[in-house]
PASEBA-1860 file (N, C-alpha, C; in nm, 3 decimals):
! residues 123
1> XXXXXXXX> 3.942/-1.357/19.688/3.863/-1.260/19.621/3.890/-1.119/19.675 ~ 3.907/-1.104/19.777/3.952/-0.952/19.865/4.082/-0.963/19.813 ~ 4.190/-1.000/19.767/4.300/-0.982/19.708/4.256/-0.924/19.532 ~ 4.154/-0.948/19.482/4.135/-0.905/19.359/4.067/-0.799/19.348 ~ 3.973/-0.752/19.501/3.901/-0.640/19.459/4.025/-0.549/19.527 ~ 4.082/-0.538/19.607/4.220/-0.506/19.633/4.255/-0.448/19.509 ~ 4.294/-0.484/19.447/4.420/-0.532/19.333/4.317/-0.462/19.202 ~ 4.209/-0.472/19.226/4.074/-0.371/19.116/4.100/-0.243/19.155
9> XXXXXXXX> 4.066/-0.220/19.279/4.083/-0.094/19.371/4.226/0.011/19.345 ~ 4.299/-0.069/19.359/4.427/0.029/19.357/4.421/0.031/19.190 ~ 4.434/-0.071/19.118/4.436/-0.023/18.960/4.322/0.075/18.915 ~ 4.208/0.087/19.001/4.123/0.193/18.935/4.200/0.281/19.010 ~ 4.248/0.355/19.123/4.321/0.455/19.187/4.447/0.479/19.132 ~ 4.510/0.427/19.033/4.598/0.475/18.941/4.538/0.506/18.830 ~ 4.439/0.472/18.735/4.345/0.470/18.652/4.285/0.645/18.701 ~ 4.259/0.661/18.759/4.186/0.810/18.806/4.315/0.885/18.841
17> XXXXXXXX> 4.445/0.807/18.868/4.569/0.936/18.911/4.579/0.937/18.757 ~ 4.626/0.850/18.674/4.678/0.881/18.508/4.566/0.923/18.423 ~ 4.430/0.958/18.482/4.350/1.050/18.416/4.411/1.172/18.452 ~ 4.408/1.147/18.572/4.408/1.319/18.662/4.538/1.383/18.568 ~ 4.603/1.275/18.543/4.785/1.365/18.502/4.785/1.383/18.345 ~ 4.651/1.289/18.242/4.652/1.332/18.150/4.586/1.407/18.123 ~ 4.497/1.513/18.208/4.427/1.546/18.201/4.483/1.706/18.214 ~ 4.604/1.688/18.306/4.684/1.774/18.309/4.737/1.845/18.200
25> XXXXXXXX> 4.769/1.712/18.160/4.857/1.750/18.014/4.842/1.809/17.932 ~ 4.670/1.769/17.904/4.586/1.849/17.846/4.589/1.970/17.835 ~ 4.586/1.978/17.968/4.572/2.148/17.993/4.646/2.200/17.962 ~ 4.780/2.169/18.007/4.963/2.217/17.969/4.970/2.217/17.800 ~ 4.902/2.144/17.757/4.939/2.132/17.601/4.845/2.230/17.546 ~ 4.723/2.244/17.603/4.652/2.319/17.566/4.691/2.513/17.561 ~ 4.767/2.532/17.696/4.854/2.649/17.730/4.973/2.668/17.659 ~ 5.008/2.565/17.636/5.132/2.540/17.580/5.086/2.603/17.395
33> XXXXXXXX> 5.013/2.536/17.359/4.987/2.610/17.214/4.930/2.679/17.196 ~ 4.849/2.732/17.340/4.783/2.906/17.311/4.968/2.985/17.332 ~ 5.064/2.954/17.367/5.166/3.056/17.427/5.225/3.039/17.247 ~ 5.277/2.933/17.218/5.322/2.912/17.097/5.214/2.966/17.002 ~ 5.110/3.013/16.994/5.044/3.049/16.899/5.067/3.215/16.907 ~ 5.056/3.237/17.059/5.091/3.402/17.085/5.259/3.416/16.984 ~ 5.346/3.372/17.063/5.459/3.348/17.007/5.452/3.386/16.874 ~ 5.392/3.313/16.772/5.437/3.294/16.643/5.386/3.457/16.611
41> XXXXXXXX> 5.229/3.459/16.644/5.169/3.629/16.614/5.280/3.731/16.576 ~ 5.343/3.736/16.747/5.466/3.820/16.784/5.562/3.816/16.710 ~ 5.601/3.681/16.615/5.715/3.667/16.534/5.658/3.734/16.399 ~ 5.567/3.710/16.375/5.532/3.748/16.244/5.470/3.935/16.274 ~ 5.413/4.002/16.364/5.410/4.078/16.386/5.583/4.195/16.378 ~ 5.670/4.151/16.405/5.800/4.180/16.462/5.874/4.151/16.294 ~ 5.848/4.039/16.261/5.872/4.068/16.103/5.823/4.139/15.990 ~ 5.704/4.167/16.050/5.651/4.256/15.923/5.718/4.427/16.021
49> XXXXXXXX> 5.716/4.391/16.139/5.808/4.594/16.166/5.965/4.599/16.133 ~ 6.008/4.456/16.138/6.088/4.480/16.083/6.125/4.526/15.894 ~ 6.062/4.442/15.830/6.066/4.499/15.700/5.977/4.663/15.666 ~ 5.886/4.663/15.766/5.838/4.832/15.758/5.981/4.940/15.785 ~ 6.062/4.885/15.879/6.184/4.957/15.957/6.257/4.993/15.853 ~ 6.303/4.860/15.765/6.431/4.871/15.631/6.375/4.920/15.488 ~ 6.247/4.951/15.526/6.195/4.990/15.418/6.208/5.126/15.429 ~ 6.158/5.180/15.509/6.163/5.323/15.597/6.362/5.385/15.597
57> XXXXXXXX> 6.415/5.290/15.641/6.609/5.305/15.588/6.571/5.297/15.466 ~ 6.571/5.230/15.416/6.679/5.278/15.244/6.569/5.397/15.187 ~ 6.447/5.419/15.198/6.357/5.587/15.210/6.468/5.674/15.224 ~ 6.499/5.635/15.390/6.600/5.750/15.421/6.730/5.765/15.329 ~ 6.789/5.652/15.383/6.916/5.647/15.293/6.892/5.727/15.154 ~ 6.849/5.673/15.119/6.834/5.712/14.944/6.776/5.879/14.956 ~ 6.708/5.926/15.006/6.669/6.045/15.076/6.835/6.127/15.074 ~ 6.860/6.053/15.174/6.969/6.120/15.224/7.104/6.129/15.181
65> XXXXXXXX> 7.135/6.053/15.057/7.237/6.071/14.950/7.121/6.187/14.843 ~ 7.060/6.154/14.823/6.964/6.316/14.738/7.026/6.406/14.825 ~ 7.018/6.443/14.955/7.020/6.546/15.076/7.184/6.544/14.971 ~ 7.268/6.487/15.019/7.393/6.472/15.021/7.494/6.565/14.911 ~ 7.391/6.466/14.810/7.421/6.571/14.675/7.383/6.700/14.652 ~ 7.270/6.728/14.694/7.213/6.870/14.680/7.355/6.937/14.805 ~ 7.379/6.882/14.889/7.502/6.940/14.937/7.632/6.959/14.884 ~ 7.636/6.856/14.850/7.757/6.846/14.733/7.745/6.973/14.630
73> XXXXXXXX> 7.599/7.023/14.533/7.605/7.085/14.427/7.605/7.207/14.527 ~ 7.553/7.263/14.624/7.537/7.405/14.685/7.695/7.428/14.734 ~ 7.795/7.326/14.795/7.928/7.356/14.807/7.992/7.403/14.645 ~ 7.958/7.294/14.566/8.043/7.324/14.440/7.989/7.501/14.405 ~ 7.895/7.528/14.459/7.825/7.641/14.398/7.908/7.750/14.490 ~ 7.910/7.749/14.628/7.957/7.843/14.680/8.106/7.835/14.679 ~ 8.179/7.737/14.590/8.341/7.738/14.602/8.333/7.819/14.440 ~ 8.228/7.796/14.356/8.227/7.876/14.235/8.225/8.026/14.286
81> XXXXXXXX> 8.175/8.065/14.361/8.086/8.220/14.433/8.183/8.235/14.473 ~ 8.271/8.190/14.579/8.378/8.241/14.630/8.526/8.274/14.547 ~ 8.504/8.222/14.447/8.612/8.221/14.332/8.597/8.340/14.241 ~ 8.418/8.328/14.215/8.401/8.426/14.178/8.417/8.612/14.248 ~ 8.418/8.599/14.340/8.450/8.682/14.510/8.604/8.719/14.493 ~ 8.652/8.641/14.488/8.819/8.651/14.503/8.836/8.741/14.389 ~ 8.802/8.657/14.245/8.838/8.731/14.116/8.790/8.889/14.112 ~ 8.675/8.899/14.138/8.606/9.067/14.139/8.685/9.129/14.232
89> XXXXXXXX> 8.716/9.040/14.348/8.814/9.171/14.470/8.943/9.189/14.404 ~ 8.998/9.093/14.337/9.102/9.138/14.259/9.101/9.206/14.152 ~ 9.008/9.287/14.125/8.979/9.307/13.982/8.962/9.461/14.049 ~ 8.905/9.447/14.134/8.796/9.577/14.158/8.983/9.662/14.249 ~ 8.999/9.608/14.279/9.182/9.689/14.349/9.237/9.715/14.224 ~ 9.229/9.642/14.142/9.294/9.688/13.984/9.291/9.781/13.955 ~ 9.105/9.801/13.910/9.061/9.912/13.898/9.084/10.055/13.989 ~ 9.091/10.034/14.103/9.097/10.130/14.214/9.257/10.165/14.230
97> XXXXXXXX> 9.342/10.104/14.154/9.485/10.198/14.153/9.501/10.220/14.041 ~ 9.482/10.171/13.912/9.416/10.223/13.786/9.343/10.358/13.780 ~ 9.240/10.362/13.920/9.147/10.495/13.902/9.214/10.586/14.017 ~ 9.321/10.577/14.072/9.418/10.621/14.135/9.504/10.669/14.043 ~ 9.616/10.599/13.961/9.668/10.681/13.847/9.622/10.760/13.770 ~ 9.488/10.741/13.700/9.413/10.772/13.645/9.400/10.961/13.672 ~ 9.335/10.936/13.790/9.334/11.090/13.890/9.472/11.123/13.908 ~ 9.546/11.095/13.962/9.673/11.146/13.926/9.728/11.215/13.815
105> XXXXXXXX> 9.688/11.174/13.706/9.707/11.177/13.551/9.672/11.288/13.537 ~ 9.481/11.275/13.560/9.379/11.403/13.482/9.450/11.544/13.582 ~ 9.474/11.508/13.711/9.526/11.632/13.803/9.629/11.681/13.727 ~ 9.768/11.579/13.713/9.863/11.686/13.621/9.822/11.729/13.549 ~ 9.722/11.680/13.412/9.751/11.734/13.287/9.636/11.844/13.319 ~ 9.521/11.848/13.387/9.449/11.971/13.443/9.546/12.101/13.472 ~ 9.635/12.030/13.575/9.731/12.138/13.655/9.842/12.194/13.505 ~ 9.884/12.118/13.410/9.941/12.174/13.272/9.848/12.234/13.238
113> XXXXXXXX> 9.718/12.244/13.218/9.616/12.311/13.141/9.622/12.386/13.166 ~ 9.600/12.461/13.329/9.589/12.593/13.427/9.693/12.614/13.371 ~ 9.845/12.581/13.388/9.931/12.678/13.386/9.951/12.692/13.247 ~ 9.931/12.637/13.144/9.903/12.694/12.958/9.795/12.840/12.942 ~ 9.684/12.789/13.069/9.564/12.881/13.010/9.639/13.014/13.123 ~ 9.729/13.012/13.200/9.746/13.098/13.276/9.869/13.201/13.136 ~ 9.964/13.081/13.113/10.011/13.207/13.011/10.006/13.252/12.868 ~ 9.838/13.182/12.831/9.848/13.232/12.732/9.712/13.390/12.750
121> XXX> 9.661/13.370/12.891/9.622/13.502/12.957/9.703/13.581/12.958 ~ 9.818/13.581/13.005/9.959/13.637/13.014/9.978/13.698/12.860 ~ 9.964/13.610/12.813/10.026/13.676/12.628/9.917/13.733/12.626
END
């Protein structure tokens, strides 16, 4: 009979260790799916910044081909301006040895005038 309460004894002293360790487990499992529950938050938190992020890019992007073009039309505008620039400076030298001959011209035929009106004083 001392061989059976023996033999009771130690099976309840494993009986209270494989509580003790499921009891553990418990706990671990219990930590374990508060961490996995944090976890998932964080995943789904991190996915919704991520689609706020690419939403916020193609904003920009698309933004920034508008930007792009409005650059595009203000170049086309100032290669028009500068064309237009070139043509007037060439135009305006035209004019300015044009209004160079010009004076040249009115001086002789002035300076013929004087000397007509000089001799027909003379006569």
């Amino acid at each position: 009979m001392d061989k059976y309460k023996e033999k009771i004894a130690a099976l309840r002293t494993e009986i209270e260790d494989a509580n003790q360790r499921a009891e553990t487990a418990r706990t671990e499992l219990t930590n374990v799916k508060a961490e996995l529950s944090a976890k998932d938050q964080e995943a789904i938190s991190l996915t919704n910044r991520i689609k706020l992020l690419e939403n916020q890019l193609e904003k920009a992007e698309s933004g920034g081909s508008d930007s792009q073009n409005k650059v595009r039309e203000l170049e086309a505008k100032v290669d028009s301006l500068e064309g237009q620039v070139t043509g007037l400076t060439a135009e305006n030298e035209q004019l300015e040895v044009s209004l160079g001959d010009v004076t040249s011209e009115h001086q002789k035929l002035n300076e013929e005038f004087e000397a007509a009106m000089r001799t027909m004083d003379d006569l």
